[in-house]
matplotlib code that plots the C-alpha trace (Angstrom):
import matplotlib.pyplot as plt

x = [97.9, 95.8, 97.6, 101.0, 100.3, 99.1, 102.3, 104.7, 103.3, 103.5, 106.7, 108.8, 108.1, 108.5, 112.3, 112.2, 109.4, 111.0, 114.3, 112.6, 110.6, 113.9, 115.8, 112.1, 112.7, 109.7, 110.1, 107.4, 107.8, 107.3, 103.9, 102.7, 104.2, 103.2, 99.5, 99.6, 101.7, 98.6, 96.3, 98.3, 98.4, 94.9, 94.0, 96.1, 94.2, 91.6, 91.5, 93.2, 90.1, 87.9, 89.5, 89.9, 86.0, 86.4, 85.3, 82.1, 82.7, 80.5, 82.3, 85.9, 83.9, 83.2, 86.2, 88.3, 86.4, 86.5, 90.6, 90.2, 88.2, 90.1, 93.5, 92.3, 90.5, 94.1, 96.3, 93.3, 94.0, 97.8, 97.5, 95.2, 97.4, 100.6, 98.6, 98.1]
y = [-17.9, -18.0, -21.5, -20.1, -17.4, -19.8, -22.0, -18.7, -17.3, -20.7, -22.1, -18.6, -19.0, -22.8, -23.2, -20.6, -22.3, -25.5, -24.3, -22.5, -26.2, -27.7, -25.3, -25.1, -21.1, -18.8, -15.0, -12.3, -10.8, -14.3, -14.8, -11.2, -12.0, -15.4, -15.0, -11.6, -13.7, -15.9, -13.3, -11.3, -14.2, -15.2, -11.5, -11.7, -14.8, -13.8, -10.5, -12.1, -14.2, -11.5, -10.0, -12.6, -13.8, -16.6, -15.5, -12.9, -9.6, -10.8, -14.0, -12.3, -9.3, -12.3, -14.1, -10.7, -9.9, -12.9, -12.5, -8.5, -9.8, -12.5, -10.7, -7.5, -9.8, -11.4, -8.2, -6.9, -9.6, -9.6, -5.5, -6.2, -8.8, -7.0, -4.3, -6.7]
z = [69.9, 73.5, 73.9, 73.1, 76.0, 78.2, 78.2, 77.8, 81.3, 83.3, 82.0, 82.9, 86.1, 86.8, 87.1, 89.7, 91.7, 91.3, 93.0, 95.8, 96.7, 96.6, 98.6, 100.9, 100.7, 101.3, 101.1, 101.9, 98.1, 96.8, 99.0, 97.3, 94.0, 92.9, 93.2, 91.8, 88.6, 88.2, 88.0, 85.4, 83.8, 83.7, 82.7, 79.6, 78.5, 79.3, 77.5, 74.3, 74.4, 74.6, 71.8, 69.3, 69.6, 71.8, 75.2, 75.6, 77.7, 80.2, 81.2, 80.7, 83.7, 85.9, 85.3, 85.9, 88.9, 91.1, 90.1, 91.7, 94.6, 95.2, 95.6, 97.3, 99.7, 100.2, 100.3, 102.7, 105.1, 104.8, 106.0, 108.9, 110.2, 110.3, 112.1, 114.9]

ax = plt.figure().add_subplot(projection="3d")
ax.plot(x, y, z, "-o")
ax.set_aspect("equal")
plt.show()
């Protein structure tokens, strides 16, 4: 079931990442978006992990931190730098 979520969240999202590298488009959403996509991704694997056994709630803390740290470090920078 974990594997079936794994490949559901990633293969939603490739046609329209494949169009954008074609077409070389960038938005500002899609910068904000994408990464936040992974992470939500990541968190639900994670957490059906968690729950079925397969993953302790220590490692699924550490693995779900470094995701929160890692984006509000990113959305942190992204604010001070339209403040400039």
């Amino acid at each position: 079931m974990v594997v079936a979520v794994c490949h559901s969240c990633h293969d939603y999202r490739y046609p329209g990442r494949y169009i954008a590298r074609l077409r070389d488009e960038v938005s500002e959403l899609g910068k904000i978006l994408d990464p936040l996509a992974d992470k939500i991704g990541i968190g639900i694997v994670v957490v059906l992990m968690m729950v079925t056994g397969n993953l302790s709630l220590w490692y699924a803390g550490v693995i779900l931190g470094r995701d929160v740290l890692i984006f509000a470090g990113a959305s942190t920078s992204e604010f001070v730098k339209t403040l400039h």
